[in-house]
N, C-alpha and C positions, 0 to 999 in steps of 0.2 A: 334411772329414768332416761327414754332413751328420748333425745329430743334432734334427731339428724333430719334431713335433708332427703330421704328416703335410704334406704328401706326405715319405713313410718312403724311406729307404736299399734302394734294389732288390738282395737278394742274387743274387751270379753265376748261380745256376741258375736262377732267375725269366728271368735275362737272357736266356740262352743259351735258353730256350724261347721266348721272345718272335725269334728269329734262324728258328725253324723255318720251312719250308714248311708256308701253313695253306693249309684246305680252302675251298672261297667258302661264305658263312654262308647264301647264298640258294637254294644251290642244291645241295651234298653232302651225303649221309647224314653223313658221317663228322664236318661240324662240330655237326650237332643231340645223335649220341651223347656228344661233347666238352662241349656245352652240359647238358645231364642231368646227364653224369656231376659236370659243378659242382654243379650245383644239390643233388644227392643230397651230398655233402660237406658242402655247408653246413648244410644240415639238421642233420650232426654238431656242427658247430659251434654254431649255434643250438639247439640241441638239445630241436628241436619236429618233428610231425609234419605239422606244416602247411605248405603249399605254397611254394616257397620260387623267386624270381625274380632275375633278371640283367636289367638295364637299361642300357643304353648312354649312359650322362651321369654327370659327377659325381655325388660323395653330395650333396648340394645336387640334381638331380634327385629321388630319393627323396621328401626331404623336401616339393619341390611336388608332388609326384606322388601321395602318400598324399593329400594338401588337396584336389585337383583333382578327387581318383576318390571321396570321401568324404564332402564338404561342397557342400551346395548352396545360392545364394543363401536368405538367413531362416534356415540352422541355427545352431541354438545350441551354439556351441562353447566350453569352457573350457581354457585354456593354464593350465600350471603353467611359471614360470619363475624361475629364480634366475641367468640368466644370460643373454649374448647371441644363443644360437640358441633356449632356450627365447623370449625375445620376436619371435625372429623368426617362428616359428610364427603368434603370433599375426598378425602382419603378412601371411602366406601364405592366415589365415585370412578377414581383409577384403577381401584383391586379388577372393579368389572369390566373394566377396557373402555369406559367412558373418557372424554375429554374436559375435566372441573376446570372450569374459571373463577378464580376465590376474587370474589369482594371484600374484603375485608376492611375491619376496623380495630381499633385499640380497644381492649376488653372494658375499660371503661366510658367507652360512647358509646351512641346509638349507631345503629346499622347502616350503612352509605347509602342513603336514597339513589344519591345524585348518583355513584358508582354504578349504579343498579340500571339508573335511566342511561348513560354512558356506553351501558356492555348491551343492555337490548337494542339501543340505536346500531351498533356496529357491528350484532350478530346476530344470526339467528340461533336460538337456545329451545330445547325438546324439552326439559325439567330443569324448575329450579328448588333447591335445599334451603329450608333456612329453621332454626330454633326458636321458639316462643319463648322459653324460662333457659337461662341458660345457670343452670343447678350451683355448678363449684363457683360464678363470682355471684350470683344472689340478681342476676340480669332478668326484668324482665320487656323483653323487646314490642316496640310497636309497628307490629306487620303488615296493619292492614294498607298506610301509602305502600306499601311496595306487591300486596297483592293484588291491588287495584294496578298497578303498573305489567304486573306479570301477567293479568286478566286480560288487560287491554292488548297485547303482545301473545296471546294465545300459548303462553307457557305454560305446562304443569306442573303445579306446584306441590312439595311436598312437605311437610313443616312438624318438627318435633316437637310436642305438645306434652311431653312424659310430665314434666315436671310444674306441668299447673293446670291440667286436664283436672277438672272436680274442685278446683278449689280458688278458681278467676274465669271469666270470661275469654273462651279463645274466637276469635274471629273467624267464622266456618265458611261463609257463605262462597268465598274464591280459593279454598284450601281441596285438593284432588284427594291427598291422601295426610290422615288428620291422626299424627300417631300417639297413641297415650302407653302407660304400663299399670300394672294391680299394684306397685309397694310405694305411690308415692303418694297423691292425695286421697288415695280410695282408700289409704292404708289394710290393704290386705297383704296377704304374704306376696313377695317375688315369686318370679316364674307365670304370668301372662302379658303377652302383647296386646294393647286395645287397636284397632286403626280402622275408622271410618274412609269409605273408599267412594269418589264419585264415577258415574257412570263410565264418565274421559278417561280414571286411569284402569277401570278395568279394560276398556278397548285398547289402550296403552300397552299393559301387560299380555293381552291375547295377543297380540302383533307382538311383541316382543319372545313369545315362548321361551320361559325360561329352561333351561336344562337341568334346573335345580328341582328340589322336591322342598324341602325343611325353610329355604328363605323366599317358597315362591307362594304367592298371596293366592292364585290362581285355584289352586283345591279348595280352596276356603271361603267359594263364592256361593257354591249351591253344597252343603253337607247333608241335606237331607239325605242323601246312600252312603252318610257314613265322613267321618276327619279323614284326614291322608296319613295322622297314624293317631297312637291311642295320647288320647286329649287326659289335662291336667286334673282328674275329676275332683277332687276335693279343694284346689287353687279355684277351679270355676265356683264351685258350690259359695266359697268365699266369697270371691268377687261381687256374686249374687246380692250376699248378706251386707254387703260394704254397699252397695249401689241402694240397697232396700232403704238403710241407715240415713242414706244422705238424700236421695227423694221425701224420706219423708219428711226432712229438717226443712227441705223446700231450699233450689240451686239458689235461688238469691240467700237467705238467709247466712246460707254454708260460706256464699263468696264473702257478706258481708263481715262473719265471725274470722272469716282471714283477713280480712282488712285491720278490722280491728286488733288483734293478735300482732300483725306487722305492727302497724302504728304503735302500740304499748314499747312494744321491742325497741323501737328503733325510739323512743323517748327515755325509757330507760338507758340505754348506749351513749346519748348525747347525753345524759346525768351524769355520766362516768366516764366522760370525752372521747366517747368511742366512733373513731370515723367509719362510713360508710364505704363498701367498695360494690358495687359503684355509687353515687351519690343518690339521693331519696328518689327523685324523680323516676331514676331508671329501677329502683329495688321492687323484688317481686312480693306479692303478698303472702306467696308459700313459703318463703326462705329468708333471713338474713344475714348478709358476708358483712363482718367486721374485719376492718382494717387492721391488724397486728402485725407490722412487720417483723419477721425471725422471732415471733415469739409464739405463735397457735399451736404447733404442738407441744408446748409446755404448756399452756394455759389448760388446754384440752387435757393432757392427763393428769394434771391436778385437778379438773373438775370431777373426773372420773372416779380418781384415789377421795379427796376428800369430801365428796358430793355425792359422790355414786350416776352423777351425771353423763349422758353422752351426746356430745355434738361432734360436728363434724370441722375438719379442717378444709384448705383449699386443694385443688388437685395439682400434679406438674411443677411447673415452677413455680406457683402460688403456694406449695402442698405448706409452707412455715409462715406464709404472711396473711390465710385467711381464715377469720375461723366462724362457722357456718351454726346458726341457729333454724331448726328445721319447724315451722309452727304451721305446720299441713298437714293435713287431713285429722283425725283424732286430734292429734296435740294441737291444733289453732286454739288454744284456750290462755287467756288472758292470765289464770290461775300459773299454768304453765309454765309462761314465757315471766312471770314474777320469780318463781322456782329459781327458773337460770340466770336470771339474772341477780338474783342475790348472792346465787352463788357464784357468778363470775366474780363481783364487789368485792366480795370474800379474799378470792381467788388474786385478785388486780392490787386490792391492798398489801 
């Protein structure tokens, strides 16, 4: 049973669509209608009018992708992080000859407002980075004070959304560029980039021309004469089937079945004195990090061996003190998240 953090549990009918006869992505009507037809869905999903893209690379593409089409050597960029992929940002932001300014916080707080208001008072900033779930500690942040701060300061904002895109409410309406992936709440297979794009950051990207072809957003505005190379056909065909899946559950329903999914979990955990990392308040409704210190991957692969179960651990230095229950997208089921945690009890005794 695989119960990680992404890459998610592929339900049968994702499957059996991914078995069909597809159309060639380069050269049939019939996969361009198939690729729109995504696109207009997600839109549902993100629930923005703004232009909304399919990219063929992990959600880790996205996220250089947005740096690449956005940041040009000398701009001044501010990252907000309390976490691992918010500092990676920053890191995406030096590769391209940007200049990051990290905000940072301790992976168990929330995101420095004040730090935020501090570095706009005292600089002017072209883009700012920040994460919405941040995956390995089970984080999920509250963006909207500080995209309302970014709004008012005429930053473009760009915000990793991978890890709760479809499966919680992301805050869209001051987000430029709103980036999701197919393997985490849409649980379809790895291998597509989702990212809704506003009008600002496509002017953004035309001024900035990038040199690049594979991380540049830029071909992937108007595809009606074709992708800038051959697209993921049977990954999109998926995608499709995953998006069908959860439209028809109806988006509130789907957030609601993760809420509830978290909350059993993390009631179950506190029966079995299992601390939170980070505490309830901040834990997201797709994921949850239990505090084990030096002990998660031994917990883990006795679930594994005796269970047949798989979760995930923490990443870096966390990779032995976190260990991650993944209840997103397909697996958000109450049924589930009982499963694992009987067999952690098991496991813990």
């Amino acid at each position: 049973m695989l119960m990680t953090p992404g890459p998610t549990a592929v339900p049968p009918r994702v499957r059996d669509r991914l078995s069909d006869p597809m159309p060639n992505p380069d050269i049939e009507a019939e996969f361009y209608e198939l690729y729109d037809g995504v696109c207009e869905k997600l839109q549902q999903v993100y629930d923005t009018d703004d232009d909304v893209i399919v990219m063929g690379g992990e959600g880790i593409l996205g996220l250089e992708a947005a740096i690449a089409s956005t940041v040009a050597p000398g701009d001044d960029v501010l990252c907000l992080s309390n976490g691992l992929y918010g500092d990676g940002f920053a890191e995406f932001v030096e590769n391209y000859g940007g200049e990051a300014t990290l905000v940072g916080a301790d992976y168990t707080d929330a995101l420095d407002v004040d730090g935020v208001e501090k570095a706009l008072n005292e600089s002017d900033y072209k883009v700012a980075t920040m994460v919405h779930c941040e995956t390995p500690t089970g984080t999920l942040n509250d963006i909207e004070p500080v995209l309302e701060r970014l709004h008012d300061h005429d930053v473009l904002t760009i915000v990793d959304a991978v890890s709760s895109l479809g499966g919680t409410s992301v805050p869209s309406e001051y987000i430029d560029i709103n980036l999701g992936a197919s393997q985490k709440a849409f649980s379809s297979p790895p291998g597509l980039t989702t990212m809704a794009v506003s009008d600002r950051a496509w002017d953004v990207a035309e001024a900035r021309d990038s040199n690049s072809l594979y991380t540049n957003i830029l071909p992937w505005r108007d595809t009606s004469e074709g992708f800038p190379y051959t697209h993921l056909g049977a990954n999109v065909a998926a995608l499709d089937e995953s998006l069908s899946m959860l439209l028809e559950e109806g988006i509130e329903s789907v957030y609601d079945r993760h809420e509830a999914a978290a909350a059993h979990c993390r009631e179950r955990g506190a029966e079995l004195g299992l601390d939170l990392y980070p505490d309830r308040e901040r834990s997201a409704p797709t994921v949850t990090a239990f505090h084990l210190p030096g002990e998660a991957k031994e917990v883990q692969q006795e679930l594994d061996d005796e269970h047949d179960i798989v979760l995930a651990t923490g990443l870096a230095d966390l990779a032995d003190d976190i260990l991650r229950v993944g209840h997103m997208g397909y697996n958000a089921e109450v049924e589930n998240v009982d499963r694992v945690m009987d067999a952690l009890e098991s496991v813990l005794k």
